[in-house]
N, CA, C and O atoms as a printed pandas DataFrame, in Angstrom:
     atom_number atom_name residue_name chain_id  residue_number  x_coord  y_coord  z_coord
0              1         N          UNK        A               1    0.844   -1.185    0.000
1              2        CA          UNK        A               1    0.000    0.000    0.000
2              3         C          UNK        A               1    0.883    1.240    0.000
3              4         O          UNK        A               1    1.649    1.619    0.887
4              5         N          UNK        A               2    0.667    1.689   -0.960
5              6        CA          UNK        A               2    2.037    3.137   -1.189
6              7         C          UNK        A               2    1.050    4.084   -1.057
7              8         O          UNK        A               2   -0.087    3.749   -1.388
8              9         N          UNK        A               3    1.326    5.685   -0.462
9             10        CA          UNK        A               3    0.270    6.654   -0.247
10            11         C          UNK        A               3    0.871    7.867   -1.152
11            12         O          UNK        A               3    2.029    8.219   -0.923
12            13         N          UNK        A               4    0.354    8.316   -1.858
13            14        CA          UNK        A               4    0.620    9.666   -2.441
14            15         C          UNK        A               4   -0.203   11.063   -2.237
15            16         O          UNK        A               4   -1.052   11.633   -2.922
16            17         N          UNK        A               5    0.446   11.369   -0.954
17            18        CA          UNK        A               5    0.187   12.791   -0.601
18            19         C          UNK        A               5    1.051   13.687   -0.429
19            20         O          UNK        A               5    2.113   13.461    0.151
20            21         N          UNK        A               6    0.656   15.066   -1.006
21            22        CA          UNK        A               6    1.520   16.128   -1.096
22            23         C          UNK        A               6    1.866   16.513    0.123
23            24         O          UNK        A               6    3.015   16.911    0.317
24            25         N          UNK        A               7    1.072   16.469    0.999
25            26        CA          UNK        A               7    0.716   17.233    2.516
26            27         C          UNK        A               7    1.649   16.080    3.464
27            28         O          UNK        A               7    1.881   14.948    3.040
28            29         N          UNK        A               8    2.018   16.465    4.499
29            30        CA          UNK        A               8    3.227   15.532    5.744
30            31         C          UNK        A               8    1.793   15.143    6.191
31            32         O          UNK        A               8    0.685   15.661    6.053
32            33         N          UNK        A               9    2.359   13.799    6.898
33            34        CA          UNK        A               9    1.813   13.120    7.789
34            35         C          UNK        A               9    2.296   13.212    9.571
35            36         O          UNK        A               9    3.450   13.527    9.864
36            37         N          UNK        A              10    1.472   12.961   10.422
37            38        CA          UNK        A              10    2.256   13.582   11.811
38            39         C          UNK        A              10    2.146   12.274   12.525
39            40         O          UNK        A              10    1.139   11.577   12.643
40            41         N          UNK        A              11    3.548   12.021   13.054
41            42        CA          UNK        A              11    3.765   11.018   14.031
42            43         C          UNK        A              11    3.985   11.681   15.482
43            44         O          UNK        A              11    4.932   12.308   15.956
44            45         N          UNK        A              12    2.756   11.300   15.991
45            46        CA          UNK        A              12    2.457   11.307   17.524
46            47         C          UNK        A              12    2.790   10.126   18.325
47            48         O          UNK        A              12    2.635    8.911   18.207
48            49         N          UNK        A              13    3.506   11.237   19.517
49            50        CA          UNK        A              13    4.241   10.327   20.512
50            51         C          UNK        A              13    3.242   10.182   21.806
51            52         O          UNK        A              13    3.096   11.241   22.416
52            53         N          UNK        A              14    2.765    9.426   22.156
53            54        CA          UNK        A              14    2.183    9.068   23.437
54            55         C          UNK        A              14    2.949    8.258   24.732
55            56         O          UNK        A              14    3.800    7.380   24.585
56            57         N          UNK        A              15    2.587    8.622   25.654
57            58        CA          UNK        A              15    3.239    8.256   26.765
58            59         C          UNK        A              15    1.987    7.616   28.594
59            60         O          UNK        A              15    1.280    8.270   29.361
60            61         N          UNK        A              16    2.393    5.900   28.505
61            62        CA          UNK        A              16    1.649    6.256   29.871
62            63         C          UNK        A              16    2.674    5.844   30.659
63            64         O          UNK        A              16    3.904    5.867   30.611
64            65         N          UNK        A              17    1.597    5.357   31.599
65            66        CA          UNK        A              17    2.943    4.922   32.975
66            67         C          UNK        A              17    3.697    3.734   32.722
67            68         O          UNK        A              17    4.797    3.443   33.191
68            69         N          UNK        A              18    2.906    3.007   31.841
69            70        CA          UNK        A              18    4.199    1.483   31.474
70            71         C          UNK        A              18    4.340    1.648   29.943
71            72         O          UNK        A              18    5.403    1.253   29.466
72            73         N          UNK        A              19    3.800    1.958   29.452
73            74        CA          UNK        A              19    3.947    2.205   27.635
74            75         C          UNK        A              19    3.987    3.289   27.211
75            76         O          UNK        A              19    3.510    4.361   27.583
76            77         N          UNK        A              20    4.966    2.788   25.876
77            78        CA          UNK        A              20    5.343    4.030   25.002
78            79         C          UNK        A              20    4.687    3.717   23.467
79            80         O          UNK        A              20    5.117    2.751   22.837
80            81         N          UNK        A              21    3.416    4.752   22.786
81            82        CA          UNK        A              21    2.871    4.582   21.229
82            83         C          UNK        A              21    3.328    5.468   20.655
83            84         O          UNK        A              21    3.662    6.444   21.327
84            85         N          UNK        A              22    3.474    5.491   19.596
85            86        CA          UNK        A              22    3.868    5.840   18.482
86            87         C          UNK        A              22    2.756    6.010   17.066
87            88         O          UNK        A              22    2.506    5.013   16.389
88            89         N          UNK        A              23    2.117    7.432   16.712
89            90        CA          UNK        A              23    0.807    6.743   15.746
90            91         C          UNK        A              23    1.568    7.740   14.608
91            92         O          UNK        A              23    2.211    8.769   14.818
92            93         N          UNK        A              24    1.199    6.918   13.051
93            94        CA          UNK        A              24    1.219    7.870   12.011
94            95         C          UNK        A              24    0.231    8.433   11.946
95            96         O          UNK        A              24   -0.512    7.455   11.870
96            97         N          UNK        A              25   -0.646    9.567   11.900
97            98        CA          UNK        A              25   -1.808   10.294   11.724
98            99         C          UNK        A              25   -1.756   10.738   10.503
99           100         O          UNK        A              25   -0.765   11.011    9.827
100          101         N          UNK        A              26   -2.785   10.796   10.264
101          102        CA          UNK        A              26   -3.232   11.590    8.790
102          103         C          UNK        A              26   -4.744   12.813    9.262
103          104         O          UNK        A              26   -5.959   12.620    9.290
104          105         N          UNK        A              27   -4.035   13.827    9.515
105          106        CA          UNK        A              27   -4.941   14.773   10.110
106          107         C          UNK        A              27   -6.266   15.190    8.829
107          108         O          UNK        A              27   -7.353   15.504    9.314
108          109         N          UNK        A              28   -6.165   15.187    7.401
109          110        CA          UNK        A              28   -6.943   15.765    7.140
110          111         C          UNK        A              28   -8.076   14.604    6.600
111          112         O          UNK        A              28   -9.253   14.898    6.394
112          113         N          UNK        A              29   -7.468   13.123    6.393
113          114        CA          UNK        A              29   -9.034   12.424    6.900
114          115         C          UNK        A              29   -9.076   12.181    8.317
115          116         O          UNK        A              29  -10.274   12.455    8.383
116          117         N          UNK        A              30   -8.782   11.897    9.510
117          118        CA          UNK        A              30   -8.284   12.129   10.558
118          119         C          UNK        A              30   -8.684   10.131   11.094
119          120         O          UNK        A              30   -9.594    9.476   11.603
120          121         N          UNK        A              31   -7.606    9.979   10.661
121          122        CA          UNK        A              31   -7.201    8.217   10.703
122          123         C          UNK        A              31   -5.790    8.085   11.131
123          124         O          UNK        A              31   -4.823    8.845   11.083
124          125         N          UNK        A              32   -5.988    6.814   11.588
125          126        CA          UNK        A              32   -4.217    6.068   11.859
126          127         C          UNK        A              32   -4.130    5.788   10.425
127          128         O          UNK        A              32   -4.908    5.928    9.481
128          129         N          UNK        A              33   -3.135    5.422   10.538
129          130        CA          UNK        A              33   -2.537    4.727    9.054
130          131         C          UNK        A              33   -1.751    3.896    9.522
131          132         O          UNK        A              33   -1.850    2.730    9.138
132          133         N          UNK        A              34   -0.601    4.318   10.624
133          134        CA          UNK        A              34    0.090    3.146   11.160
134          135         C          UNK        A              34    0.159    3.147   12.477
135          136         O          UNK        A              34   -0.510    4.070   12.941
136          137         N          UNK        A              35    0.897    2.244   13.597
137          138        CA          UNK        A              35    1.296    2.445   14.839
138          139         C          UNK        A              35    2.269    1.536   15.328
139          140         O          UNK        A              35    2.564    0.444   14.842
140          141         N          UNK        A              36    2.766    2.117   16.389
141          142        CA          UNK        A              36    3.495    0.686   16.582
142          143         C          UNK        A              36    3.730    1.373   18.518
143          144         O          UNK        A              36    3.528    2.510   18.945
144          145         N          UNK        A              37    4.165    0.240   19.191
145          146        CA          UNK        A              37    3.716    0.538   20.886
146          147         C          UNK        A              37    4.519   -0.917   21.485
147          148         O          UNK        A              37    4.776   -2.016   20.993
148          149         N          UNK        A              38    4.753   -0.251   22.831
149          150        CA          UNK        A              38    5.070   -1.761   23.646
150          151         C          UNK        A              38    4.743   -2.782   23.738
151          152         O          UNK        A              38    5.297   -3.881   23.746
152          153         N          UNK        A              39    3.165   -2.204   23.860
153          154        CA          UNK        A              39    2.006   -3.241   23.126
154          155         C          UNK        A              39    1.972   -4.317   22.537
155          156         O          UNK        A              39    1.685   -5.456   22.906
156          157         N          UNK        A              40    2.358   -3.788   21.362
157          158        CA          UNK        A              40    2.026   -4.935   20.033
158          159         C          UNK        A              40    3.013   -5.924   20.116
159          160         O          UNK        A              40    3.918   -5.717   20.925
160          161         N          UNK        A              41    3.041   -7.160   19.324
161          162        CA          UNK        A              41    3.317   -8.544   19.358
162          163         C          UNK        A              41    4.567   -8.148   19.201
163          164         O          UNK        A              41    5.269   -8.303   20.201
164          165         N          UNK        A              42    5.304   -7.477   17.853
165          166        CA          UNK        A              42    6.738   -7.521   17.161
166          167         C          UNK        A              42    6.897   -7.228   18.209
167          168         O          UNK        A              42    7.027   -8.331   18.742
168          169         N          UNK        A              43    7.049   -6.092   19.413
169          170        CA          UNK        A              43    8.224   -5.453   19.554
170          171         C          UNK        A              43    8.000   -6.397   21.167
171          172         O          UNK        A              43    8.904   -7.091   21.633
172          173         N          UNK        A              44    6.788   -6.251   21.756
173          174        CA          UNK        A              44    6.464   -7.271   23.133
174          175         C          UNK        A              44    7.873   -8.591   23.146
175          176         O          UNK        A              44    8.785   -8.646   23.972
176          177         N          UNK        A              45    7.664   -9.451   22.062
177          178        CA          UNK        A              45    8.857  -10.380   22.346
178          179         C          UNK        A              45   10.162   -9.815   22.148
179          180         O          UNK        A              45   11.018  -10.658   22.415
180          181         N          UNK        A              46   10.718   -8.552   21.728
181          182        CA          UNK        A              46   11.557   -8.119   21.584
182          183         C          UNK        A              46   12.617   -7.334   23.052
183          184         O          UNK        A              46   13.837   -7.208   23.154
184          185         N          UNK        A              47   11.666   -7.006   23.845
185          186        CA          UNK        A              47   12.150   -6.193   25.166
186          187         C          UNK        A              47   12.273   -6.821   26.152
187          188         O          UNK        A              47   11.657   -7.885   26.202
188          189         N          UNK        A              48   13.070   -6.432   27.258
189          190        CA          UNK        A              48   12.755   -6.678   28.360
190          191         C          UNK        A              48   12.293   -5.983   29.253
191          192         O          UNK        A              48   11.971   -6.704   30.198
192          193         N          UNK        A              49   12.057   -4.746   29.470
193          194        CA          UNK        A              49   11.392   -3.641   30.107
194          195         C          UNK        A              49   10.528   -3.114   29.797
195          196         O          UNK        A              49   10.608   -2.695   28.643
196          197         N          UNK        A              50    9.505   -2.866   30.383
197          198        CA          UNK        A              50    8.356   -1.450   29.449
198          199         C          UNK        A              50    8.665   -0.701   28.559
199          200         O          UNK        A              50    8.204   -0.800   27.422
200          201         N          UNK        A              51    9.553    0.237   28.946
201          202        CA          UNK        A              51    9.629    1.439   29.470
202          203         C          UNK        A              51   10.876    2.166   29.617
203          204         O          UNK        A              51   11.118    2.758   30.669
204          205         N          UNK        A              52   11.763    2.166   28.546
205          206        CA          UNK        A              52   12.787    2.905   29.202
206          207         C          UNK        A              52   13.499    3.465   27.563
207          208         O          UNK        A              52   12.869    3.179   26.544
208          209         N          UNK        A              53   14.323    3.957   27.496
209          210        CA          UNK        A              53   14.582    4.396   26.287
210          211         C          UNK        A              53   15.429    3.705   25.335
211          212         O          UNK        A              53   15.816    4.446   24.432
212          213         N          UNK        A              54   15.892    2.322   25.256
213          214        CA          UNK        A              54   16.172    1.507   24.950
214          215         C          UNK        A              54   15.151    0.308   24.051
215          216         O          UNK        A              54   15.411   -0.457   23.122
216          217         N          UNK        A              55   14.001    0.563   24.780
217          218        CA          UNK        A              55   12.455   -0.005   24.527
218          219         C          UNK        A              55   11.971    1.000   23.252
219          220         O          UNK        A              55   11.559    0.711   22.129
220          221         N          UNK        A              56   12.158    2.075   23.795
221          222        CA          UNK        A              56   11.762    3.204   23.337
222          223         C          UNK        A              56   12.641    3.696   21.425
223          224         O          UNK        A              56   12.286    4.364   20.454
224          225         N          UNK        A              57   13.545    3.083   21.705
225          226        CA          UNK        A              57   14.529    3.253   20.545
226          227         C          UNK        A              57   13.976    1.644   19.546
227          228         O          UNK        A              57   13.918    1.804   18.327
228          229         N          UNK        A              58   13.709    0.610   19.949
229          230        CA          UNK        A              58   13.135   -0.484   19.658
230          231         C          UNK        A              58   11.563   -0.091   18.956
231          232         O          UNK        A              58   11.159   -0.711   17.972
232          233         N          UNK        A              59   10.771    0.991   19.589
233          234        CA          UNK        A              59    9.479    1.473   18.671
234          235         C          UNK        A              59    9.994    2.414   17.665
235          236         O          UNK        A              59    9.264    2.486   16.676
236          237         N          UNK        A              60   11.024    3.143   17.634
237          238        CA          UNK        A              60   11.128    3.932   16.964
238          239         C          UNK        A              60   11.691    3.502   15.304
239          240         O          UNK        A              60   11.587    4.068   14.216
240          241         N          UNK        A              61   12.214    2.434   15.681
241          242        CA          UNK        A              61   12.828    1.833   14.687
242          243         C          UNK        A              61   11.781    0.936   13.691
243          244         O          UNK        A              61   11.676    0.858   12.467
244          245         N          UNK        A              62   11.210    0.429   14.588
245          246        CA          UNK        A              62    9.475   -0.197   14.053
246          247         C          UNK        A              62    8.563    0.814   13.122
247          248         O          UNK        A              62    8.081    0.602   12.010
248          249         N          UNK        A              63    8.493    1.957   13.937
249          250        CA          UNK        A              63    8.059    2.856   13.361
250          251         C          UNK        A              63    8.405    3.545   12.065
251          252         O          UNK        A              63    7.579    4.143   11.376
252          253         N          UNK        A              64    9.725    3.413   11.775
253          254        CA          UNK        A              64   10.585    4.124   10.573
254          255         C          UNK        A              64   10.265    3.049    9.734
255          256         O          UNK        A              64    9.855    3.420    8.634
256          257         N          UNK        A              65   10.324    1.720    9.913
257          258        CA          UNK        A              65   10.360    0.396    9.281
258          259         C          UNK        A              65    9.331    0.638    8.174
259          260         O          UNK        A              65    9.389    0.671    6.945
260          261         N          UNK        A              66    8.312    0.802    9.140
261          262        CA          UNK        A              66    6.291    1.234    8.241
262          263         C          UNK        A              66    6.655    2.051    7.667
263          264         O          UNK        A              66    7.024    1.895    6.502
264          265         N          UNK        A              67    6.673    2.916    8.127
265          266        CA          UNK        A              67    6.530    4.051    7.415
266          267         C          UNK        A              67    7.392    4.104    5.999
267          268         O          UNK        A              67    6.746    4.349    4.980
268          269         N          UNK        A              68    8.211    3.979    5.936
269          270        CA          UNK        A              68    9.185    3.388    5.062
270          271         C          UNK        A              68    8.604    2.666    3.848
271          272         O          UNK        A              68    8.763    3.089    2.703
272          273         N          UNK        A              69    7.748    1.273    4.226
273          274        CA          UNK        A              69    7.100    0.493    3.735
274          275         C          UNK        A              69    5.708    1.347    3.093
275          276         O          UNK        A              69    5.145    1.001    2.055
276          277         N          UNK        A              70    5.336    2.399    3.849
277          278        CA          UNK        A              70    4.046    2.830    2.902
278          279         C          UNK        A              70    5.069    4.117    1.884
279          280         O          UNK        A              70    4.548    5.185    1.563
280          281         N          UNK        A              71    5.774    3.950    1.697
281          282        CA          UNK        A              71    6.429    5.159    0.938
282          283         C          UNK        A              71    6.587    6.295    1.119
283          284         O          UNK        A              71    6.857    7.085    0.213
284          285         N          UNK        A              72    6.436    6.634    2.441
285          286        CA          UNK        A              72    6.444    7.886    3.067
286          287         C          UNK        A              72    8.286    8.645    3.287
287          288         O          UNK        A              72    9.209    7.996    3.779
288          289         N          UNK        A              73    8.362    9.500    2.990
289          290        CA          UNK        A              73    9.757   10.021    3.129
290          291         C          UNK        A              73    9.755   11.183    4.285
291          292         O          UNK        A              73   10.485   11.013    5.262
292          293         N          UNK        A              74    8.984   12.304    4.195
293          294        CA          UNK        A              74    8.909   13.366    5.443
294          295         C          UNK        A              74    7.951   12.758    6.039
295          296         O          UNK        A              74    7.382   11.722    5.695
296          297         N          UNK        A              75    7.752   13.498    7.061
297          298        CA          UNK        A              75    6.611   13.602    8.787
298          299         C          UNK        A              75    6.911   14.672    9.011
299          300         O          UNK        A              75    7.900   15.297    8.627
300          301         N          UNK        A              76    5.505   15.184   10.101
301          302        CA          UNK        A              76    5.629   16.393   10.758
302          303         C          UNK        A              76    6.156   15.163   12.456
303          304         O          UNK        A              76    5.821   14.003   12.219
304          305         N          UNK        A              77    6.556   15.255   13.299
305          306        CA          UNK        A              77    6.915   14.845   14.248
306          307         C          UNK        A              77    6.074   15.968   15.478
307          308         O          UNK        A              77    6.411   17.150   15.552
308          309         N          UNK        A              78    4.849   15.308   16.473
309          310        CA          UNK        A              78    4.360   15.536   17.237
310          311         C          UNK        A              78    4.746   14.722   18.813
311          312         O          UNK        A              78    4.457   13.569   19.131
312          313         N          UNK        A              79    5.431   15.685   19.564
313          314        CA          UNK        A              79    5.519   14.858   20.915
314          315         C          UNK        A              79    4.632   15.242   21.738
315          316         O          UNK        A              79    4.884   14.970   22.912
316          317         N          UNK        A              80    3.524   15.867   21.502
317          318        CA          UNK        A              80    2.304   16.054   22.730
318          319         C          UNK        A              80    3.349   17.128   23.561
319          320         O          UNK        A              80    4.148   18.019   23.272
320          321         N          UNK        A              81    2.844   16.489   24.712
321          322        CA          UNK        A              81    3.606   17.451   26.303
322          323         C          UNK        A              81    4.042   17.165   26.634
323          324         O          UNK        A              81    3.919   17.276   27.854
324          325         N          UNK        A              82    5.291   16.312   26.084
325          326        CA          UNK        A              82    6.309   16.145   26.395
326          327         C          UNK        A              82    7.404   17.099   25.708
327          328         O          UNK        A              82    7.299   17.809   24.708
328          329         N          UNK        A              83    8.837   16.813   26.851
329          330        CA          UNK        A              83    9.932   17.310   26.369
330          331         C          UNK        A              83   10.451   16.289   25.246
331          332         O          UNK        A              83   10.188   15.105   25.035
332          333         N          UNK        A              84   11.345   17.271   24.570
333          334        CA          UNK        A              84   12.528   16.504   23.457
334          335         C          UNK        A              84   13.337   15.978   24.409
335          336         O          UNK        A              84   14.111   16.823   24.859
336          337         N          UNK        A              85   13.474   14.643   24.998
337          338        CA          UNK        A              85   14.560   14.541   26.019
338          339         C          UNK        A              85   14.169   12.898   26.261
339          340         O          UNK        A              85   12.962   12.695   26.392
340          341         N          UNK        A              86   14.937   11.867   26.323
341          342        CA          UNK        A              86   14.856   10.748   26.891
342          343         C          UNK        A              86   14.300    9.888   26.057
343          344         O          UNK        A              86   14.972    9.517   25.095
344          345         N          UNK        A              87   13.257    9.497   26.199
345          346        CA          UNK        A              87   12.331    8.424   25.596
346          347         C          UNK        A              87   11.646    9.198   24.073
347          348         O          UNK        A              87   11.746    8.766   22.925
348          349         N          UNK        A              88   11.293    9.835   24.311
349          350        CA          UNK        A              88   10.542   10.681   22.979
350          351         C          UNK        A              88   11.755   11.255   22.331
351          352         O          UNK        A              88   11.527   11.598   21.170
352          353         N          UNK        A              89   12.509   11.383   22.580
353          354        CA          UNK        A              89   14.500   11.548   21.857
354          355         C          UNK        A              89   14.629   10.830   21.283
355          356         O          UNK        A              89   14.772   10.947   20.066
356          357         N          UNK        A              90   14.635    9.571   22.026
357          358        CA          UNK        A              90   15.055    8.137   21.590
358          359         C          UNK        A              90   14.577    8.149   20.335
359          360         O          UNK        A              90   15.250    8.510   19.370
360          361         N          UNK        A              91   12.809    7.564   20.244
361          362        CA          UNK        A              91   11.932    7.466   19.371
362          363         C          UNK        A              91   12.141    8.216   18.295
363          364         O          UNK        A              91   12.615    7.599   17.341
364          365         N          UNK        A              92   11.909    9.529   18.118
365          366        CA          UNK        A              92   12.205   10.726   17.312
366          367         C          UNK        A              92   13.762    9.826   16.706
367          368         O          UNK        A              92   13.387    9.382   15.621
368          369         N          UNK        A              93   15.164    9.408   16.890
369          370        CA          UNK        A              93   16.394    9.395   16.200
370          371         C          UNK        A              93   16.477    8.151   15.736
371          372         O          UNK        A              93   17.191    7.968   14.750
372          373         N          UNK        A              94   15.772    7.023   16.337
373          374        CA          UNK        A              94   15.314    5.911   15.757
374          375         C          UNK        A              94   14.919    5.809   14.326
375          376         O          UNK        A              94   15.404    5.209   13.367
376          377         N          UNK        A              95   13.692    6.728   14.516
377          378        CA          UNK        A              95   12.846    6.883   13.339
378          379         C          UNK        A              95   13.829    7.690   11.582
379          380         O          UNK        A              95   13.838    7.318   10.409
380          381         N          UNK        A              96   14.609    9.071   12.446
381          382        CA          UNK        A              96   15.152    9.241   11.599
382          383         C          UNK        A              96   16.397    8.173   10.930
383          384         O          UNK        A              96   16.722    8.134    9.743
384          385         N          UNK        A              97   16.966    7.353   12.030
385          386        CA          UNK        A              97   18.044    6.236   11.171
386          387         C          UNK        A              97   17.433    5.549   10.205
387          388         O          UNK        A              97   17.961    5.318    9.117
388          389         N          UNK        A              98   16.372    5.207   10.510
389          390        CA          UNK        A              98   15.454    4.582    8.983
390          391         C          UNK        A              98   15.023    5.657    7.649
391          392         O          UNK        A              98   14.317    5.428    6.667
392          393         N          UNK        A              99   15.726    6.852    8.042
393          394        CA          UNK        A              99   15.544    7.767    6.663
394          395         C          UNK        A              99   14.492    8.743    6.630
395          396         O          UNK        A              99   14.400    9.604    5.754
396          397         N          UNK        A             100   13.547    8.575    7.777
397          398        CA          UNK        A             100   12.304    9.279    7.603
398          399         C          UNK        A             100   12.769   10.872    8.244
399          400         O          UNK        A             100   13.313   11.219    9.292
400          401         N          UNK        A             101   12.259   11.603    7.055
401          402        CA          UNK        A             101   13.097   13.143    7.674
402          403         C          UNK        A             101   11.586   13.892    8.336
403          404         O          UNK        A             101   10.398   13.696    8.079
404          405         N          UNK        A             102   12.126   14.596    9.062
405          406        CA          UNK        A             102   11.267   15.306    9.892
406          407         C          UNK        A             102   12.480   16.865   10.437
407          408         O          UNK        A             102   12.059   17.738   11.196
């Protein structure tokens, strides 16, 4: 599934007390398109912690993976209320080693 839009797509960072998500948004039909989280199966057998920025570098890389795969090259990059710092750092440089510019 390849997407051809002129307009960026925004990857939102979410944060709770044991998990870290990651969503591609598409604000102007206002859908996921992708996600990826502690959550899900791939990365669950992959960790050993919730939660820490190591875990956190493990979604981010997931995340670049997709995105990648739907043909996407930019993002707008959304961290909510959070700081640029730690875990949402992580995620955010992850994503860019897979090429996705933001």
């Amino acid at each position: 599934m390849k997407l051809k839009n002129t307009k960026k797509l925004r990857l939102y960072i979410f944060k709770s007390n044991k998990h870290i998500y990651a969503y591609l948004i598409d604000d102007e039909k206002q859908k996921i398109i992708t996600s990826s989280s502690t959550v899900s199966t791939e990365i669950r057998n992959k960790i050993k912690s919730l939660k820490n920025c190591a875990t956190a570098q493990i979604v981010g890389t997931h995340m670049g993976v997709k995105i990648k795969q739907l043909g996407i090259k930019e993002i707008i990059f959304d961290r909510g209320k959070h700081l640029y710092h730690g875990q949402v750092k992580a995620v955010a440089e992850a994503t860019r080693k897979e090429g996705i510019i933001f």
